[in-house]
N, C-alpha and C positions, 0 to 999 in steps of 0.2 A: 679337530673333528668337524665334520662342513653337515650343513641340513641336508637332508635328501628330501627335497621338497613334493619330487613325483614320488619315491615311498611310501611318503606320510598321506597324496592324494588316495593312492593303492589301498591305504589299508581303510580309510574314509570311507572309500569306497563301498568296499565290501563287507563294511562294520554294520549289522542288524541293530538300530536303533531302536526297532519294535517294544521287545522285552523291557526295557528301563522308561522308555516313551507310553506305555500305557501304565508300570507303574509310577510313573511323576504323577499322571493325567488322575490314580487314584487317590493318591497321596495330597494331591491340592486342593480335592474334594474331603480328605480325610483333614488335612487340619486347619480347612474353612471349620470344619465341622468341630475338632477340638476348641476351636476358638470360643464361638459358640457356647458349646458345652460347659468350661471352665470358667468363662465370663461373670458370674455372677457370683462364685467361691471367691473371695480375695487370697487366701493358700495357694490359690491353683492357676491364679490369672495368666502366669508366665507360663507354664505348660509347655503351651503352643510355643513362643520358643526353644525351650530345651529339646521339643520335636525338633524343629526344624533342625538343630544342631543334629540330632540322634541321625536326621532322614542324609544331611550333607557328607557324615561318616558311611552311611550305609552307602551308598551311591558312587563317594572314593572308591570304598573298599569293593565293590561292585565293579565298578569300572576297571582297577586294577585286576581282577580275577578273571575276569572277560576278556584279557591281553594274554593268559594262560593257555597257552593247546591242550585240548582232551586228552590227548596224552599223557598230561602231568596228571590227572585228576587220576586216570586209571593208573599209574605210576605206584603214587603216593593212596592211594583209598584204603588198602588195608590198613597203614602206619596211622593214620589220618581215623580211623575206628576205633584201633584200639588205645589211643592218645584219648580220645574223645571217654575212652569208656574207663580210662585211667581219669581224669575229673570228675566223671561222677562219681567214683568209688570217695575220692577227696571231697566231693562236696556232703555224702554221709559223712564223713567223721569231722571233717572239719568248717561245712557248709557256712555261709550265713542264716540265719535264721530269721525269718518275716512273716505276717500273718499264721501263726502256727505250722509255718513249711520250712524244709533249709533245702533253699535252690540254688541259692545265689554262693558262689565266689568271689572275695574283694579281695582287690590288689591296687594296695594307693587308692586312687580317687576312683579305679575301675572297678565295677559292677558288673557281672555277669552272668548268662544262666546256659552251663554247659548242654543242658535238653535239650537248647532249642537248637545249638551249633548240632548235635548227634541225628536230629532226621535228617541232613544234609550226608552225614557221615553214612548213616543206614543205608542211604540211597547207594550211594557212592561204591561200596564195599558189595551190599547186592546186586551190583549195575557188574561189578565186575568177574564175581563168584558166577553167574549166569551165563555172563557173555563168554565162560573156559567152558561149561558145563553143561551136559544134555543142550545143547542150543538146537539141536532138529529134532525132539520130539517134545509130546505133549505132556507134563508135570502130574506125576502123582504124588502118595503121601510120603511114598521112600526119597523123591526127589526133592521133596519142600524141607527135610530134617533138619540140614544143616541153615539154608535160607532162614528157617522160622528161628532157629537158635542166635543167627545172627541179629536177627529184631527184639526175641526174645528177653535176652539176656540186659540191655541197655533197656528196655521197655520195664526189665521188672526194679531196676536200681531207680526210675525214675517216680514209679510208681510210690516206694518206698521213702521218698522222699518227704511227704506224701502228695505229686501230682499224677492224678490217677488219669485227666486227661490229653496229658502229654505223652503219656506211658501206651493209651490207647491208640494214640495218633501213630503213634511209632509202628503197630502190630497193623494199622488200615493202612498204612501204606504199602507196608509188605504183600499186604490180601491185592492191593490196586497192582502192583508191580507182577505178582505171583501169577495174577489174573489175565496180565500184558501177555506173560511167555506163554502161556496157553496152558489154563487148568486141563485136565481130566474132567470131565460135567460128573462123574464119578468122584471124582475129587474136593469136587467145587462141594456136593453134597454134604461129605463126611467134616470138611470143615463147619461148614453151616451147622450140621448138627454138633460138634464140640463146641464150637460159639457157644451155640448156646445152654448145652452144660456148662461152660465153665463159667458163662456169665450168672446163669444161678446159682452155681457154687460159689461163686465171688459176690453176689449180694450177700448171703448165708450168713459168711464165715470172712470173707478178704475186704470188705469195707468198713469204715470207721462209720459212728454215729449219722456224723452231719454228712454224708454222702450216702447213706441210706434215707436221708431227710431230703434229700434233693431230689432223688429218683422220687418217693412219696408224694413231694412237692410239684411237681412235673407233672403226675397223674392229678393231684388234685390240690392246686395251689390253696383254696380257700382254706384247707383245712389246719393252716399257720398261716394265717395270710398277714399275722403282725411282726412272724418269725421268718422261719427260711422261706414259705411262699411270699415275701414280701414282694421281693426283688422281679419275682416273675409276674406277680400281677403289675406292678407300676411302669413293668415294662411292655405287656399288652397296653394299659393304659396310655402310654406316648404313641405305640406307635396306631393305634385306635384314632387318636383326636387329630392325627393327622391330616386323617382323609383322603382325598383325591389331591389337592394341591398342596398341602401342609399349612401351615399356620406361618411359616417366613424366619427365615437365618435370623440368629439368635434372639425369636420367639417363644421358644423351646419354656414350656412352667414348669415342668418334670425338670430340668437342667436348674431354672434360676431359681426353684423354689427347694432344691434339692430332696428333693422327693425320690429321684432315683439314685441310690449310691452305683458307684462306680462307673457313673457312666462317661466317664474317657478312655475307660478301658475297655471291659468286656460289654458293655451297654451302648456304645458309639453307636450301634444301627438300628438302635432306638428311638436315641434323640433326632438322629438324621432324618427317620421317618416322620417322626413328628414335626418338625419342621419343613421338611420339602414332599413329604406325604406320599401315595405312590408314584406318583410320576415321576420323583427327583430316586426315591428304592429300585424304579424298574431300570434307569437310564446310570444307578451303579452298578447295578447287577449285569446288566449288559456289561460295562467295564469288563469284569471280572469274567464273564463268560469270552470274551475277547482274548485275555489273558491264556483263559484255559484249552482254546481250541489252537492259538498259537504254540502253546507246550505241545501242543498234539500234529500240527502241521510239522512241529520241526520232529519228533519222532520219526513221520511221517516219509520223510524229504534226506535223510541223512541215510547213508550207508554200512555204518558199524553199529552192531549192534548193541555194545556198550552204550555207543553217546544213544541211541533211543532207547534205550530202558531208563536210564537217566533222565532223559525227558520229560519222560513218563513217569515215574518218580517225583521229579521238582515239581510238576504239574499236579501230582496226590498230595503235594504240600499247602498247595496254596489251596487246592476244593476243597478238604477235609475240614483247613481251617477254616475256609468260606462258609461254608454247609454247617458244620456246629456251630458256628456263632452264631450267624443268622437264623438257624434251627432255632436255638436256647430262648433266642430274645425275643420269636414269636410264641415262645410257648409250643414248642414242638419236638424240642428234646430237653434234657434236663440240665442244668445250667451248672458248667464247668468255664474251668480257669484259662478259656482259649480266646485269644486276639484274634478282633477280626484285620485280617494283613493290609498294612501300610492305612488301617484308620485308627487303629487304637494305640495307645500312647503305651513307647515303651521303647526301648532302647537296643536291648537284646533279639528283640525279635524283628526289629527294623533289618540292622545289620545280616540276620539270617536271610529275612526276603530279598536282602540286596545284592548278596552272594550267590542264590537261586538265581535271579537277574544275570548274574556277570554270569555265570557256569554256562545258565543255556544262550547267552551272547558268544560265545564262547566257542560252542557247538557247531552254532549257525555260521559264524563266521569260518569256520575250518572249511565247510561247506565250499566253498569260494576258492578255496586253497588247489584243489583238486580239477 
């Protein structure tokens, strides 16, 4: 077997670097930042390498997916759903169990959390169901039936779990995708108004204790401020003493005094603030806004209307998470169990952002094909 050295120039060529190149670019800001953050726990000093491990598998396995033609994704996307929605029924009955939730599946040394692989699956399977179906007219509620059952159903086993805001993540991206093909303004309505019955009937009667404490807490931190408002005030507090310039990488008294729990996970862009203060918040956000108008260039630029709903799609992956993290930790929405993407430590949900990565490299590169 001899190299084909001008093949290999061919596909170089045409290979969209963009997608994986702006998330390295957040990624090295995110585990400056873990660094930082964990430095002053001795339990947690090494973190930041087990990241960097989590971010080298994600990026394989990214790259290798990104070598895949769109083809295969709409091929395999049903099979690829309900496999997805086959582990989470197994991670009810036979889950691992952590922090009062069973998310996780172990196998050997492997660690897993089927949720986070299923918004990809969600996408995927609605990208497809779409692209057969009413594709030239505008969406109303007899059109959205089966769409919303396909969110639905995976949305409510996750919920069950009990993560109520992965379960939510699931049904806003369907609303962002639904919204892509073209609501009904008729449409768009009568959603808005079930929202929001069902979201009062789900405070009522569908949430547990301590997630009715958080919405509470959200509205009015002081009023547990040594209980569950804890976490939201000491996280205005970081990102408060920031300032205009921050206080300087791993300066952070919120991180080394451990005053704020958790913050390598869901608190990452608190500490960040606190340290590089807004001008180092505005010059991530841009990042990420980078990110998200490329998800929307490649919608944009592509021909089949599969690969752009899918775009579109992977793209409501990364805002949603962006947008509630960042909400939570200024004290602007109520504080759920969501990673801010490629800063917060985690392993499962790395791999998913890197997947997202290779799919819509993926995309772009078929582009070229043609």
């Amino acid at each position: 077997m001899r190299f084909n050295a001008s093949g290999f120039l061919d596909i170089f060529k045409r290979y969209d670097f963009s997608f994986f190149g702006i998330a390295m670019a957040i990624f090295i800001v995110g585990i400056l930042n873990l660094y930082s953050a964990t430095s002053g726990s001795p339990n947690m000093a090494n973190l930041y390498q087990t990241q960097i491990a989590y971010f080298s598998v994600a990026m394989i396995v990214g790259m290798a997916v990104s070598f895949l033609g769109p083809k295969n994704y709409y091929r395999y996307s049903y099979m690829f759903y309900f496999f997805n929605i086959f582990l989470l029924v197994v991670v009810l009955v036979m889950g691992h169990k952590g922090m009062g939730a069973q998310r996780w599946l172990v196998i050997g040394p492997i660690r897993f959390q089927p949720s986070e692989v299923m918004k990809m699956s969600a996408v995927l399977c609605l990208a497809r169901w779409w692209s057969k179906h009413d594709t030239d007219r505008e969406l109303g509620i007899k059109e959205l039936i089966i769409p919303f059952g396909i969110s639905f159903v995976p949305a409510l086993l996750i919920i069950l779990e009990p993560d109520l805001g992965t379960g939510l993540l699931i049904l806003l991206i369907f609303f962002v995708m639904a919204f892509y093909r073209k609501l009904k303004w008729k449409t768009l309505m009568i959603i808005i108004a079930i929202g929001t019955i069902s979201g009062a009937l789900m405070y009522q009667f569908g949430l547990k204790d301590y997630q009715r404490r958080r919405i509470l807490t959200f509205i009015d931190p002081t009023a547990d401020a040594r209980g569950s408002g804890y976490n939201a005030i000491q996280s205005k507090i970081a990102i408060g003493s920031g300032q205009f310039w921050g206080k300087g990488w791993t300066k952070s008294t919120q991180a080394s005094l451990n005053y704020l729990p958790e913050n390598h996970t869901d608190f990452v862009f608190s500490i960040f603030n606190e340290e590089h203060g807004f001008v180092g918040a505005l010059i991530l956000i841009s990042l990420y806004i980078l990110l998200f108008f490329r998800f929307l260039w490649l919608a944009s630029s592509v021909t089949r209307l599969f690969d752009a709903i899918v775009a579109v799609g992977l793209m409501s992956i990364f805002f949603w998470h962006t947008f509630i993290n960042m909400g939570m930790v200024m004290g602007l929405m109520p504080v759920v169990g969501l990673p801010l993407p490629l800063m917060s430590y985690g392993g499962s949900s790395l791999v998913t952002f890197g997947i997202c990565c290779g799919i819509a490299t993926s995309i772009s590169n078929s582009r070229n094909l043609f």
